[in-house]
Every structure is written in structure tokens, then in C-alpha cells.
C-alpha positions, 0 to 999 in steps of 0.5 A: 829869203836870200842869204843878203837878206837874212844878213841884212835882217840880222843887221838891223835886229843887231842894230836895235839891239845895241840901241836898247842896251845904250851901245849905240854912242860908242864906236865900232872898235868901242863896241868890240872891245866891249863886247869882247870884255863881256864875253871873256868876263870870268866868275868875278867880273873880271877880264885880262887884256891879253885876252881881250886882245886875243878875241875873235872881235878885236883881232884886226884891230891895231894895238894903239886903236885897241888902247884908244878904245880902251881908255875910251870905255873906261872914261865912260864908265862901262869898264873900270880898274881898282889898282888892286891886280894890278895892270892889265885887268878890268871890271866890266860894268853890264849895261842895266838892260843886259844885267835883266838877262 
């Protein structure tokens, strides 16, 4: 099998993936962002957007776009802010199929 291929295997796997996890709604910057919060969580749940917008995922991504999204996701429930650090934290919610993991 030839590396596209592989790529493109890899693809669709990531695909369904996404699609299992209720992902598929949400944008291409969403997703990222996402995904991003979940990998940089720490002990309590929480995530810093500077680090957010430090990651691998997001890093090409414009400021307004990386708020837009931002916003975005905690419109939909899948981060949240309680007030209570203050600006620039958020919970993020594991999608129930990820939470089994």
C-alpha cells in the first residue's frame, strides 16, 4: 500500500471517528480547537486559552477565527466557563462515547 493510500485509510478511520463521537457537526476550526482543549485538559478539567492557541492544531489559525470557534463551542455546550478563575479557562465537556475510554 502506497503512502496516499495509507493517508487516505487514515482519513476515513479519522472520519468515522469524529462521526461516532458526535464531532461530525462542528467545523474544521471547531474540531481543532476541540480537540486541542481535550489533549491540553489538565487534572481538573481544566484548559488555559493561551495554551490552546499555542497547539500544534490551531497554530495557523487566525485569533478572531480561534475565538469564533470558541464561542461556538461553548454554545454548544461541549466547553463551558464557571466565572470562577476567571477569564481565560474553560472546562471541556468529554463527548459521552470518549468519556468510555
Amino acid at each position: 500500500m502506497n503512502t496516499i493510500a495509507k493517508l487516505t485509510e487514515l482519513k476515513k478511520l479519522m472520519m468515522s471517528m469524529e462521526n461516532a463521537l458526535g464531532l461530525n457537526d462542528l467545523s474544521k476550526v471547531e474540531r481543532d480547537v476541540y480537540c486541542a482543549a481535550c489533549e491540553l485538559t489538565d487534572e481538573s478539567g481544566r484548559v488555559r486559552t493561551m495554551d490552546m492557541l499555542e497547539h500544534t492544531f490551531v497554530l495557523n489559525v487566525s485569533r478572531p477565527t480561534f475565538f469564533r470557534a470558541l464561542k461556538s463551542l461553548l454554545k454548544k455546550g461541549l466547553l463551558s466557563n464557571n466565572g470562577v478563575e476567571g477569564r481565560g479557562w474553560y472546562y471541556v465537556k468529554v463527548t459521552t462515547a470518549n468519556a468510555n475510554d
